[in-house]
N, C-alpha and C positions, 0 to 999 in steps of 0.2 A: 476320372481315373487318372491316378501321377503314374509317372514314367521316372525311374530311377536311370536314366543315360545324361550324359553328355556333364555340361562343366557346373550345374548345379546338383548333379548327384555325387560329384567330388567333394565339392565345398563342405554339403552333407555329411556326407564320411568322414572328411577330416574332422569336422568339428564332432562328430560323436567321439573317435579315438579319442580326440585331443579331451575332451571331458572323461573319457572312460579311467583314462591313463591318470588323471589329473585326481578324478576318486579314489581310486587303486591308492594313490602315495599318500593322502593325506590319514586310509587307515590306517597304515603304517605306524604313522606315528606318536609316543607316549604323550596326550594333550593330560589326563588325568592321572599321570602315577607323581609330579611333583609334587602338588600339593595335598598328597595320600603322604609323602612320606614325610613331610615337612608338618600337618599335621597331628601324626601319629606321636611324635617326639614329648607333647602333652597333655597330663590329664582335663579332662572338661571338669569343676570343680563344682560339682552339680549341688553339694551339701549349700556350699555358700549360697549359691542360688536360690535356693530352698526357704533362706531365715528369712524371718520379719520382722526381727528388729536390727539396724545396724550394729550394733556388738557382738551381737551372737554371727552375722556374716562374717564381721572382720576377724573374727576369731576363727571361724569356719575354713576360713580362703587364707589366714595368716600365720592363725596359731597365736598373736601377742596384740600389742598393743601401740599406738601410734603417737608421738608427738607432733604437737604444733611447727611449722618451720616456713618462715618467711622464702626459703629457696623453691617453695612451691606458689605457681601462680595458679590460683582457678581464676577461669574467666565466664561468669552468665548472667544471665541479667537481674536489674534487681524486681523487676514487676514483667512477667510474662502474663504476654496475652491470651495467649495457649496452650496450656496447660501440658497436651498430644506431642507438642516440638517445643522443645526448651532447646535453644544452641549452649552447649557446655565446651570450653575446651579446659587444656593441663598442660600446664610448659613448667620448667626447674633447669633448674642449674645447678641440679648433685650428679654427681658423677655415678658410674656405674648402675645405672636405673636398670631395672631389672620388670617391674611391672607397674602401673598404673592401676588404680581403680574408681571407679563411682557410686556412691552410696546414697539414696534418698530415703531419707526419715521417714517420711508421711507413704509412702508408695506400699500396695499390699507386700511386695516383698521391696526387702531395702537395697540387694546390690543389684544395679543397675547395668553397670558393665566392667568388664575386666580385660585390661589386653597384657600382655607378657610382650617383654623387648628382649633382642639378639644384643650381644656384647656391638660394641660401637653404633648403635644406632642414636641419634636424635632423639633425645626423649621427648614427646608433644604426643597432643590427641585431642581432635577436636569432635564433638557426637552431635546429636540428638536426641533428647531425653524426652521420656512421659515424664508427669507427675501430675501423681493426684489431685493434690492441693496446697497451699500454701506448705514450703517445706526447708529446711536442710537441706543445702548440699553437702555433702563431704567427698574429696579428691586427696585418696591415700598413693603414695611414693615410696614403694619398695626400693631402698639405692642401699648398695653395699652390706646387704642383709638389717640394714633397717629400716623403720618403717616412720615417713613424714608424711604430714595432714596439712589440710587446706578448708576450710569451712565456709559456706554461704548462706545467705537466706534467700530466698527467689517465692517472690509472691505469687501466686496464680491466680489469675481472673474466671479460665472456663478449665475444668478439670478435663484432664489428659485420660485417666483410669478409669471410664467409665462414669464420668462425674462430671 
């Protein structure tokens, strides 16, 4: 049998308060309404998602069509071992970059990823990609409402897709 007296049933109490109080304030506060309303701001662009051949994605996600431009750098390798983790990144040097994409050829569906950038951010992005098998990279650069491209081949050893 415990005995709730003397300076260890103090000690006790203070620490339940001090926990009780200490749960109390952290419901309080908004952990999930920033990145609800941040967000909310854009569509998820499920069509593009959807194709499976890279033209009809970048058509889907763009609306036009892209040229070539040295101001974009893809960076990946040219013989992956691993078909499941491919390291891909995208660096440039045009100004007002507005979105990024990645497109893989050979992949059941061809876009891969898309990210959308806030005015003055840092354009770059570095992933990890599947791919199925020997493929296409393409890295499209939305900047100043046009659209610049970057192409690679990346060979695969052990398929990433179920392969």
């Amino acid at each position: 049998m415990t005995t709730t007296t003397g300076a260890l049933a103090t000690r006790r109490l203070i620490l339940q308060g001090a926990a009780s109080v200490a749960l109390l304030g952290l419901g309080n506060l908004p952990f999930a309404a920033a990145p609800a309303r941040a967000a909310a701001n854009d569509k998820y662009p499920e069509e593009a998602f959807k194709q499976k051949h890279e033209a009809d994605a970048i058509k889907a996600l763009y609306g036009k069509t892209a040229e070539p431009s040295d101001k974009v750098k893809l960076d990946a390798p040219e013989i992956a071992e691993n078909g499941g983790v491919v390291p891909v990144s995208v660096t440039t040097t045009l100004d007002k970059v507005s979105s990024i994409s990645f497109f893989v050829t050979e992949n059941p569906y061809a876009l891969a990823a898309s990210y959308k950038f806030a005015d003055g951010t840092i354009p770059g992005v570095a992933n990890r990609l599947k791919m199925a098998k020997t493929t296409k990279l393409v890295a499209i650069v939305e900047a100043d409402g046009k659209l610049y491209s970057a192409t690679k081949e990346v060979k695969v050893t052990v398929g990433g897709c179920g392969g």
